[in-house]
VMD Tcl script that builds the backbone (N, CA, C; Angstrom):
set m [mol new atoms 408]
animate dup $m
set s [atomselect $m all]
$s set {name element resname resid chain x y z} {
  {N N UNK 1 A 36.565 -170.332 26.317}
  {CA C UNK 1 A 36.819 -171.310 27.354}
  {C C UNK 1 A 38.311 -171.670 27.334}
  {N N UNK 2 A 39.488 -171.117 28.733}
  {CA C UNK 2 A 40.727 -171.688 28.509}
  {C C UNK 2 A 40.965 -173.360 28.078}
  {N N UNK 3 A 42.317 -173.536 27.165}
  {CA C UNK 3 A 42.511 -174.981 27.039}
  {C C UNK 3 A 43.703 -175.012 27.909}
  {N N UNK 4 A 43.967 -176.241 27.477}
  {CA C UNK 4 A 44.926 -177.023 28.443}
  {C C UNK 4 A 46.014 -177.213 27.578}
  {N N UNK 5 A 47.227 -177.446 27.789}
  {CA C UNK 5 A 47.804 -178.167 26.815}
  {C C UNK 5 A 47.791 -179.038 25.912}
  {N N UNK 6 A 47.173 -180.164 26.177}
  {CA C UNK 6 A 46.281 -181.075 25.172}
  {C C UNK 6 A 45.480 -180.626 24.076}
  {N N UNK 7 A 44.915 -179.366 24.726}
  {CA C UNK 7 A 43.771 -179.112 23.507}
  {C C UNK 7 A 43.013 -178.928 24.209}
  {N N UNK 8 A 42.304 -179.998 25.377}
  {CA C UNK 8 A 41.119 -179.802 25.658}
  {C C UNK 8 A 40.772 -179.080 26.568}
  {N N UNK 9 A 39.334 -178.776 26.996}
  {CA C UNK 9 A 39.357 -177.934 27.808}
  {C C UNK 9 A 39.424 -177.939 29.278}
  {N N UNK 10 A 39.535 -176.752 30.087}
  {CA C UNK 10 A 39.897 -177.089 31.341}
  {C C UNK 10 A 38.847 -177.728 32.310}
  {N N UNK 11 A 37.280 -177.769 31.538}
  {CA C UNK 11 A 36.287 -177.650 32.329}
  {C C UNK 11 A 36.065 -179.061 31.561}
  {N N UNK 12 A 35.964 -180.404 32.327}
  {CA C UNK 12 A 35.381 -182.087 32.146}
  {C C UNK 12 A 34.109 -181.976 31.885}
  {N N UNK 13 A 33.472 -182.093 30.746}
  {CA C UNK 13 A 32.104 -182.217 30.315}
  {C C UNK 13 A 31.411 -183.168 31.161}
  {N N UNK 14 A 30.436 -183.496 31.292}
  {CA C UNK 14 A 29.449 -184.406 31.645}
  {C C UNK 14 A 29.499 -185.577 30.920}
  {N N UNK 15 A 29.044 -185.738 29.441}
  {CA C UNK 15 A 29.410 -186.873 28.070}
  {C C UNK 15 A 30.709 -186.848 28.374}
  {N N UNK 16 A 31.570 -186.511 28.460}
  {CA C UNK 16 A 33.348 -187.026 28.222}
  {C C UNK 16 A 33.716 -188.167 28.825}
  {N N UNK 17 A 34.094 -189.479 28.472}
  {CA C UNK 17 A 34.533 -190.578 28.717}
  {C C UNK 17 A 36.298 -190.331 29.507}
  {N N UNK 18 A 35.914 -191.076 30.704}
  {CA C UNK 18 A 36.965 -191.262 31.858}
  {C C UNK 18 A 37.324 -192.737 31.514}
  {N N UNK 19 A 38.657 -192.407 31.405}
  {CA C UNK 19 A 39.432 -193.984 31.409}
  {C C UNK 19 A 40.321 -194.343 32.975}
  {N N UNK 20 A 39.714 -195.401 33.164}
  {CA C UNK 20 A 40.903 -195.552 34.479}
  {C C UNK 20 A 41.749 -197.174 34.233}
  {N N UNK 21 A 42.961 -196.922 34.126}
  {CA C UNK 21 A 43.644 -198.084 33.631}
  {C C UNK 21 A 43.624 -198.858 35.023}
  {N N UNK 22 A 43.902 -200.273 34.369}
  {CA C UNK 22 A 44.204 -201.174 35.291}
  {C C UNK 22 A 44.806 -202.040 35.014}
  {N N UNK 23 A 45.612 -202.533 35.690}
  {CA C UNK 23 A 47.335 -202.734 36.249}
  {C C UNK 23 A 47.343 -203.963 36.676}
  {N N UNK 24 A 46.181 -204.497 37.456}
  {CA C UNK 24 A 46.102 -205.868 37.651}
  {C C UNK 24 A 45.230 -206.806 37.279}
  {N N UNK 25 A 45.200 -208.006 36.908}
  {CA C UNK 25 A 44.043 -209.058 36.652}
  {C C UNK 25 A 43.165 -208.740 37.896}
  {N N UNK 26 A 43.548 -208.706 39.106}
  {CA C UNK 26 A 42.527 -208.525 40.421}
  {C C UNK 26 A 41.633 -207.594 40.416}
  {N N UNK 27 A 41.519 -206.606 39.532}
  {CA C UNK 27 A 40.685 -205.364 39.233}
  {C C UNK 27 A 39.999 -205.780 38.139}
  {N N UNK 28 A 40.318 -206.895 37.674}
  {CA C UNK 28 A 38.725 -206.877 37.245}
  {C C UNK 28 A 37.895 -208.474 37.107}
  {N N UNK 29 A 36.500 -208.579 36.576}
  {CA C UNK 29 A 36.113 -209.953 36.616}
  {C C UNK 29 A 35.940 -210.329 34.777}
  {N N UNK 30 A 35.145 -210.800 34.566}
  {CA C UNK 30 A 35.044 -211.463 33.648}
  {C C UNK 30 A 34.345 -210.617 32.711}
  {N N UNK 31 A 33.601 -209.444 33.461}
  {CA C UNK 31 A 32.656 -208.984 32.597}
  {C C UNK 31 A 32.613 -207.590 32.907}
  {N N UNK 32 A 33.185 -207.305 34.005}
  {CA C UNK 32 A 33.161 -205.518 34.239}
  {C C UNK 32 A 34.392 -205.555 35.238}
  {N N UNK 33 A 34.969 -204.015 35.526}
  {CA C UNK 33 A 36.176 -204.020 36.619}
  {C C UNK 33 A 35.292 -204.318 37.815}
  {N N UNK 34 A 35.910 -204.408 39.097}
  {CA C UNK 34 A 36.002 -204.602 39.758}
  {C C UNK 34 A 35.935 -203.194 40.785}
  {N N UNK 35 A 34.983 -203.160 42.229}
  {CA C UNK 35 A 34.964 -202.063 42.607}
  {C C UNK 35 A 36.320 -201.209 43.220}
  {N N UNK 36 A 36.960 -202.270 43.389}
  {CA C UNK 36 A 38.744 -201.920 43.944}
  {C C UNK 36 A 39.502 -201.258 42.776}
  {N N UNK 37 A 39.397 -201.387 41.655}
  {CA C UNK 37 A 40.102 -200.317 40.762}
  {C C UNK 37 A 39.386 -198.708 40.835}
  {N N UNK 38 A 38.480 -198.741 41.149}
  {CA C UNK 38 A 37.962 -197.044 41.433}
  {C C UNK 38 A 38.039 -196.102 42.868}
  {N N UNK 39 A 38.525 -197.130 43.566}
  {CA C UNK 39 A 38.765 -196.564 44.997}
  {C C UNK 39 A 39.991 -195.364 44.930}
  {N N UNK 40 A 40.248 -194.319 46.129}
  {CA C UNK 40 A 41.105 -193.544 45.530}
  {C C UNK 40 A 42.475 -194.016 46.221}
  {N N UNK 41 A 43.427 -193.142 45.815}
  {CA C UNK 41 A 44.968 -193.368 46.444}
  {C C UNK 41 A 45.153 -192.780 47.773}
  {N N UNK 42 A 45.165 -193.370 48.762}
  {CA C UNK 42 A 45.452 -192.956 50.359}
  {C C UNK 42 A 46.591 -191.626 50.459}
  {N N UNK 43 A 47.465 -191.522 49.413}
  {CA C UNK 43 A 48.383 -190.418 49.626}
  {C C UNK 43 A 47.458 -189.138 49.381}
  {N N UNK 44 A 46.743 -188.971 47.504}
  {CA C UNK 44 A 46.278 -187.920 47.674}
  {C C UNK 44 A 45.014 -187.806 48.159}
  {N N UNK 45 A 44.514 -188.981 48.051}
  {CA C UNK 45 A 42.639 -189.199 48.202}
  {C C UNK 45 A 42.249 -188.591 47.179}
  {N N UNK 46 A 42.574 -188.837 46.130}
  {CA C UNK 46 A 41.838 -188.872 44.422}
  {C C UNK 46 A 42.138 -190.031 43.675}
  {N N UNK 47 A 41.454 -190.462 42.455}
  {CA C UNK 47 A 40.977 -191.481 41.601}
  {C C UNK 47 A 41.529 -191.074 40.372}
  {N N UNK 48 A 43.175 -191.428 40.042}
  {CA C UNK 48 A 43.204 -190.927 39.075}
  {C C UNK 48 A 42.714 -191.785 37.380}
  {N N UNK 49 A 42.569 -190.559 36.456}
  {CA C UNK 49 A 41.196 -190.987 35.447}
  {C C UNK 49 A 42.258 -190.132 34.340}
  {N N UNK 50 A 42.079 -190.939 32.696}
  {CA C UNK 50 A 42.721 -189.858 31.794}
  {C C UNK 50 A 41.244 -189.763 30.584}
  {N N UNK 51 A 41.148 -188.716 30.305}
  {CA C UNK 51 A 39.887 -188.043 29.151}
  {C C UNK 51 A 40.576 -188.934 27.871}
  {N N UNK 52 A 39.563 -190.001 27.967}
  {CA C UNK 52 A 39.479 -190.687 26.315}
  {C C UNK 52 A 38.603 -191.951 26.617}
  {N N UNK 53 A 38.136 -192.417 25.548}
  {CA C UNK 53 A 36.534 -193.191 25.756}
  {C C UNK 53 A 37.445 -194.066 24.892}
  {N N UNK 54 A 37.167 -195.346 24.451}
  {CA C UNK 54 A 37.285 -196.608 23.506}
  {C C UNK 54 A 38.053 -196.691 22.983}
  {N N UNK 55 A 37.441 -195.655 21.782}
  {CA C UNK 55 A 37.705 -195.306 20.552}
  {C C UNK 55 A 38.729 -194.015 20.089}
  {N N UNK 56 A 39.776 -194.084 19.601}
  {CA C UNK 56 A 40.284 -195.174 18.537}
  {C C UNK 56 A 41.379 -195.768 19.824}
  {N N UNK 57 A 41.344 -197.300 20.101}
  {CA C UNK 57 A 41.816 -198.251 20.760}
  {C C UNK 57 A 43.404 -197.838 21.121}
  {N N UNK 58 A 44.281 -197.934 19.645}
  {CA C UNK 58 A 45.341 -197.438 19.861}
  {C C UNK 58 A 46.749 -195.974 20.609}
  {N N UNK 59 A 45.292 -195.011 20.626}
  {CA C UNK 59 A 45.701 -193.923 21.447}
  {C C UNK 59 A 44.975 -194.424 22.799}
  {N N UNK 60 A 44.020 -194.769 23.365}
  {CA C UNK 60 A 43.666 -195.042 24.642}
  {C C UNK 60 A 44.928 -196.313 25.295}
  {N N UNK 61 A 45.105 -197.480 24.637}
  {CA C UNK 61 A 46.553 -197.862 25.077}
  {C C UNK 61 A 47.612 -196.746 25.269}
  {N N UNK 62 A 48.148 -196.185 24.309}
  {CA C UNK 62 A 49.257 -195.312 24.745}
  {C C UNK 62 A 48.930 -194.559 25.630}
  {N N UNK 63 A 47.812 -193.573 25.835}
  {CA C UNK 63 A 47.841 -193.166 27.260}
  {C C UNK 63 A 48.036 -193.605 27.925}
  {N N UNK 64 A 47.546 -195.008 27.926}
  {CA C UNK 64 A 46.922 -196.262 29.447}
  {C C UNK 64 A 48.788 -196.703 29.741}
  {N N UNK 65 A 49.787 -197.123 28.647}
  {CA C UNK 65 A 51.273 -197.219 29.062}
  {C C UNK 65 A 51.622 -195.485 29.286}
  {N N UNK 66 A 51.277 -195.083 29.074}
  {CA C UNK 66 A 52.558 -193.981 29.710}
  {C C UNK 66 A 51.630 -193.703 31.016}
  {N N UNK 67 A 50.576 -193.397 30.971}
  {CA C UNK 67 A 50.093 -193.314 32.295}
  {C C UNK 67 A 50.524 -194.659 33.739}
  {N N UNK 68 A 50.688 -195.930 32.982}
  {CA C UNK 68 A 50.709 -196.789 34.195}
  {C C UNK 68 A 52.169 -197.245 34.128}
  {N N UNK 69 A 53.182 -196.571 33.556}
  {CA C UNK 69 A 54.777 -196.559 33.673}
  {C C UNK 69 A 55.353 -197.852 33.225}
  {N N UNK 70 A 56.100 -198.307 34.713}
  {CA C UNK 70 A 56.446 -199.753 34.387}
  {C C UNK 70 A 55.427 -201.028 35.060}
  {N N UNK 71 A 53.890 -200.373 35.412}
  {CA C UNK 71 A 53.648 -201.560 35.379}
  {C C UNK 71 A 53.092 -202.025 34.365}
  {N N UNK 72 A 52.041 -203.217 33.953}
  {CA C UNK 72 A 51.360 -203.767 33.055}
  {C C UNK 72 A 50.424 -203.523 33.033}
  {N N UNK 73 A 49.728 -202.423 31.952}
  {CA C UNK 73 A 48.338 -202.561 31.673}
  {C C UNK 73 A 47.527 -203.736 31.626}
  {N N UNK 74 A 46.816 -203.809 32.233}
  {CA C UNK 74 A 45.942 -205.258 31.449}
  {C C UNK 74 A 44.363 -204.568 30.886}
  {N N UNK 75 A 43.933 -203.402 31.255}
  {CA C UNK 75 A 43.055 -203.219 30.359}
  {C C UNK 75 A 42.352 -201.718 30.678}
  {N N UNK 76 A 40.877 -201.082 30.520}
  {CA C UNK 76 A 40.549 -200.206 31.328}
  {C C UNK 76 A 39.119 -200.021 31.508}
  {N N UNK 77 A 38.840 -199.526 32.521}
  {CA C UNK 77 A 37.290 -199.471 32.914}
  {C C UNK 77 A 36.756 -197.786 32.230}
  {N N UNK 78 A 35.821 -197.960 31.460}
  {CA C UNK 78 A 35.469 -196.631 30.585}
  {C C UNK 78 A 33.927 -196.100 31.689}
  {N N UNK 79 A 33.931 -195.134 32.104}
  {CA C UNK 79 A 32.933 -194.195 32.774}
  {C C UNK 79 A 32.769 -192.738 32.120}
  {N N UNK 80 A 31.351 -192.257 31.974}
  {CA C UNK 80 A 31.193 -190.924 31.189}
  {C C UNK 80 A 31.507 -189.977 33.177}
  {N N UNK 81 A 32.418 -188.939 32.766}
  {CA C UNK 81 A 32.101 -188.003 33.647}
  {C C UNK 81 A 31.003 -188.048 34.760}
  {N N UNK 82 A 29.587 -187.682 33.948}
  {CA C UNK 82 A 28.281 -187.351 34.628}
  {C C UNK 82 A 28.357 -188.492 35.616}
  {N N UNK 83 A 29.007 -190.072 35.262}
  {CA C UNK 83 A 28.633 -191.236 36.002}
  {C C UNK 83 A 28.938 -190.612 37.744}
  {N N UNK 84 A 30.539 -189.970 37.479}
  {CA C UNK 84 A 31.113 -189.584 38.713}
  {C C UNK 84 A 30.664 -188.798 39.587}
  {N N UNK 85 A 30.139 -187.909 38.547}
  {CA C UNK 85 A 29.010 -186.213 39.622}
  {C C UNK 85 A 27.836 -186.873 40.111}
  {N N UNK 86 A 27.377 -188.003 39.797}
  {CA C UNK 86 A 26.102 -188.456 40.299}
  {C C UNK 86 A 26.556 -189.352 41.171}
  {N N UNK 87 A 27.559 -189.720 41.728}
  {CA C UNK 87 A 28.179 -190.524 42.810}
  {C C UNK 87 A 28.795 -189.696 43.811}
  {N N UNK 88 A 28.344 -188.269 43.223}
  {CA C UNK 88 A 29.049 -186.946 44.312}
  {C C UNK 88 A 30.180 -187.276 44.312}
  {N N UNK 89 A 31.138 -187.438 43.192}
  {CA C UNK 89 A 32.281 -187.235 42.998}
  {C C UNK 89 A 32.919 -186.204 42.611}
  {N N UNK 90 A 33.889 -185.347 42.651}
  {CA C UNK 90 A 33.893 -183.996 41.636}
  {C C UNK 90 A 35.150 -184.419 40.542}
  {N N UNK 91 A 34.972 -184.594 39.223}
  {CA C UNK 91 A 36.074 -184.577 38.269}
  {C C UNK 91 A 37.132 -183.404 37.714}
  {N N UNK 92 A 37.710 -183.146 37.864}
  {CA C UNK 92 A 38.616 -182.587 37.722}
  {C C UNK 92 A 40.052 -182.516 36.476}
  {N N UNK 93 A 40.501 -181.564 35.707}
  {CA C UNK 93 A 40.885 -181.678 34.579}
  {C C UNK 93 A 42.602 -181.482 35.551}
  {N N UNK 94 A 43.499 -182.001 35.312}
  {CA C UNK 94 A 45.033 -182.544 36.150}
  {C C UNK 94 A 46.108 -182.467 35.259}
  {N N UNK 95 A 46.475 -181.216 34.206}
  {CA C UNK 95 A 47.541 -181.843 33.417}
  {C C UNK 95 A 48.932 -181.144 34.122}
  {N N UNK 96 A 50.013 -181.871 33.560}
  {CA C UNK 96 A 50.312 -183.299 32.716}
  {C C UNK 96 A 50.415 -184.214 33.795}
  {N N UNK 97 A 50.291 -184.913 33.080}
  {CA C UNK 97 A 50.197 -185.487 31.838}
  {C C UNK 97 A 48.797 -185.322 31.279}
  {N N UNK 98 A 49.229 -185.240 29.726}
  {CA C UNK 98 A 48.119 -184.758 28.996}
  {C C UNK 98 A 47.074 -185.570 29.545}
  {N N UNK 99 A 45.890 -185.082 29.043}
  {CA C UNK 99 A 44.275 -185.698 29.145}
  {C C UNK 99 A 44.464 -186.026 31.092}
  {N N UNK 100 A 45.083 -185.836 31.556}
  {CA C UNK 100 A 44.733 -186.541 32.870}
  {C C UNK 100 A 43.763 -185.982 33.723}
  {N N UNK 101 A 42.639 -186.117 34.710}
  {CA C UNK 101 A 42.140 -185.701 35.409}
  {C C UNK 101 A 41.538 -186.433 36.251}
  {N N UNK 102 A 40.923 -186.288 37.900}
  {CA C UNK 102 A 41.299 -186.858 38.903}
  {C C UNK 102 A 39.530 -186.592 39.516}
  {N N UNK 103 A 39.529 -187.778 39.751}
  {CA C UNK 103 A 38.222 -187.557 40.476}
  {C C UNK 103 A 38.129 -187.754 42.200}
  {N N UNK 104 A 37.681 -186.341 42.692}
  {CA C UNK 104 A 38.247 -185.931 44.400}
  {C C UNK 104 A 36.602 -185.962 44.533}
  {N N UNK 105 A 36.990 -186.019 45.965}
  {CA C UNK 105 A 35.614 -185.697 46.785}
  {C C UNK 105 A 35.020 -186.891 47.915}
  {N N UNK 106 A 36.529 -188.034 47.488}
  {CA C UNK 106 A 36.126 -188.939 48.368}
  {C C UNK 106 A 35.486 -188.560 49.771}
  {N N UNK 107 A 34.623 -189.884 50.496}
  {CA C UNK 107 A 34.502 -189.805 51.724}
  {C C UNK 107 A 36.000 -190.451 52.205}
  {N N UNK 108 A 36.198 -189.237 53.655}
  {CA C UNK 108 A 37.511 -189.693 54.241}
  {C C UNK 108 A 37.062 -189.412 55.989}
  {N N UNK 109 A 37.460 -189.808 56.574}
  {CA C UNK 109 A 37.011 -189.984 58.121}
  {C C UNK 109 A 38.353 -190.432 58.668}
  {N N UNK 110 A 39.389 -189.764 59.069}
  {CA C UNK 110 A 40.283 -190.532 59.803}
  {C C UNK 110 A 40.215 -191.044 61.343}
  {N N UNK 111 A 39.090 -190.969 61.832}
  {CA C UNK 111 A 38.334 -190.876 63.039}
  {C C UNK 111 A 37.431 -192.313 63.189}
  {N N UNK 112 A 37.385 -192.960 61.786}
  {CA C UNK 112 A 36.234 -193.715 61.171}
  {C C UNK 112 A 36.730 -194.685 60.628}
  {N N UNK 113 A 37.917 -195.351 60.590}
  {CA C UNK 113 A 38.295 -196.262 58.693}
  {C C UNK 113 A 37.769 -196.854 58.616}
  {N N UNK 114 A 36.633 -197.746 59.773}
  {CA C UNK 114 A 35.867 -198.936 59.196}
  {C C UNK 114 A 34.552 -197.587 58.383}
  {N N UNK 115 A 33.601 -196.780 58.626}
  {CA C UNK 115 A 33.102 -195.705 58.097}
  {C C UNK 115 A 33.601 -195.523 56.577}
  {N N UNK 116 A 34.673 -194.854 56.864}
  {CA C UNK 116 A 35.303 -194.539 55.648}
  {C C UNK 116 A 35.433 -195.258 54.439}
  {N N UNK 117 A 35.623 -196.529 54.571}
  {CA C UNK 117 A 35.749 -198.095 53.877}
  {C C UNK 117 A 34.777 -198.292 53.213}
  {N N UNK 118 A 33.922 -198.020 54.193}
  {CA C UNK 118 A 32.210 -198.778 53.357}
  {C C UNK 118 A 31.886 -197.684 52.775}
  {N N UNK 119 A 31.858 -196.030 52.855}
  {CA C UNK 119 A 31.472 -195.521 52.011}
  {C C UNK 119 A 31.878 -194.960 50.698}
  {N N UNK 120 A 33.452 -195.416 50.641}
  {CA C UNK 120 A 34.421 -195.283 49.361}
  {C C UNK 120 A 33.949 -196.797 48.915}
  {N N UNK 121 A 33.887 -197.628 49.531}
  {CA C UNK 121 A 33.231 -199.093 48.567}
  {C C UNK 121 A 32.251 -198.984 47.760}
  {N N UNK 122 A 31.244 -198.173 48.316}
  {CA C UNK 122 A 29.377 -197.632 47.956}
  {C C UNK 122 A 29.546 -197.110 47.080}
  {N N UNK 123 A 30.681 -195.899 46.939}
  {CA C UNK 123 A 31.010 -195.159 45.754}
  {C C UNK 123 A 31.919 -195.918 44.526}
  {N N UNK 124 A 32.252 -196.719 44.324}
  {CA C UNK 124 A 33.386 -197.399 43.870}
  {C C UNK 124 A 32.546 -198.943 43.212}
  {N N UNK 125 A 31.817 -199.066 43.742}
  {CA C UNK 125 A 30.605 -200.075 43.648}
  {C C UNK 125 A 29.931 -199.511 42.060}
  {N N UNK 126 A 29.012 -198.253 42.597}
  {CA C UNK 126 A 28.569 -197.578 41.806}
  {C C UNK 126 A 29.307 -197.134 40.197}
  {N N UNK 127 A 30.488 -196.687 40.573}
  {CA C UNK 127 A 31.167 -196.251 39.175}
  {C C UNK 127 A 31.605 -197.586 38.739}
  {N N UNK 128 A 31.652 -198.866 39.341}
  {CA C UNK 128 A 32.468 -199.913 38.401}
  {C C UNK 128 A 31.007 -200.752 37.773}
  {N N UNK 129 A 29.977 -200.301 38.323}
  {CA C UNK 129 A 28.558 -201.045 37.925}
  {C C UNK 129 A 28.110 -200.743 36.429}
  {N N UNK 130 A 28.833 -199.227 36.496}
  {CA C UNK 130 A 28.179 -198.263 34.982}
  {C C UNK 130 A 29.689 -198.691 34.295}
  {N N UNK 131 A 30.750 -199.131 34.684}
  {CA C UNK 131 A 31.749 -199.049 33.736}
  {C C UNK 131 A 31.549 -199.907 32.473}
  {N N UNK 132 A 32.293 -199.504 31.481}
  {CA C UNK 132 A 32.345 -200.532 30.390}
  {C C UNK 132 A 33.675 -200.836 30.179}
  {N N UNK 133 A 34.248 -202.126 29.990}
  {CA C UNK 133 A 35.628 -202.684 30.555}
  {C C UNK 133 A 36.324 -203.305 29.095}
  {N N UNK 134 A 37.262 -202.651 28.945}
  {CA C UNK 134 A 38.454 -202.957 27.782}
  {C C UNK 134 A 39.690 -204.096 28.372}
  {N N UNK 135 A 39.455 -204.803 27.885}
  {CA C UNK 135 A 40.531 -205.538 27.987}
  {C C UNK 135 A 41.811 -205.548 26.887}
  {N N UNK 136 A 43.411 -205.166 27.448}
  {CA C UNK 136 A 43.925 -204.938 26.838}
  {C C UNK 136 A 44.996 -206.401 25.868}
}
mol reanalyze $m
mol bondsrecalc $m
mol representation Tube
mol addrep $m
């Protein structure tokens, strides 16, 4: 099975823990993120996600700063892969930066944005329901 630079492999397991950092207090609540941190980016229309679960705390921060530059981490929402394929998402392995990979497949309708809205919410709903949320 080719690797990646990282090590890992090119193909996102199902079990493999997706980290998606977040940057603002507004992304999340008290007890899980928030469905607005999983929505995707209007430039590419993907969700970007880096391969690492919890544990060990101190490398999932350093990804979470070099991944979110100069802004402020404030913490991250943890999802296994499979969460995403069962939201008909497709995950995707994106390097570099190391571990990074991108979850595509949004619904997009430029014909539609009120359409489009509610069904990237539905999806985004779903992955922040299963998340488990690190506060940094």
């Amino acid at each position: 099975m080719p690797t990646l630079p990282s090590g890992l492999s090119d193909i996102v397991a199902d079990e493999e823990d997706l980290a998606r950092f977040l940057t603002q207090n507004s992304q999340l609540s008290a007890f899980m993120p928030k469905h607005a941190a999983f929505l995707p980016n209007p430039r590419d229309r993907e969700t970007s996600v880096s391969r690492h679960g919890s544990d060990p705390r101190n490398v999932l921060w350093s990804l979470g700063l070099a991944a979110t530059g100069n802004r402020t981490l404030v913490g991250a929402a943890i999802i296994k892969a499979k969460v995403a394929r069962e939201a008909s998402l497709t995950v995707i392995s994106d390097e570099p930066p190391p571990r990074h990979a991108v979850l595509k497949g949004w619904y997009w309708d430029d014909a539609d944005p009120n359409l489009q809205k509610a069904k990237q919410k539905e999806v985004a709903i779903e992955l922040a329901s299963k998340a488990v949320l690190l506060r940094r």
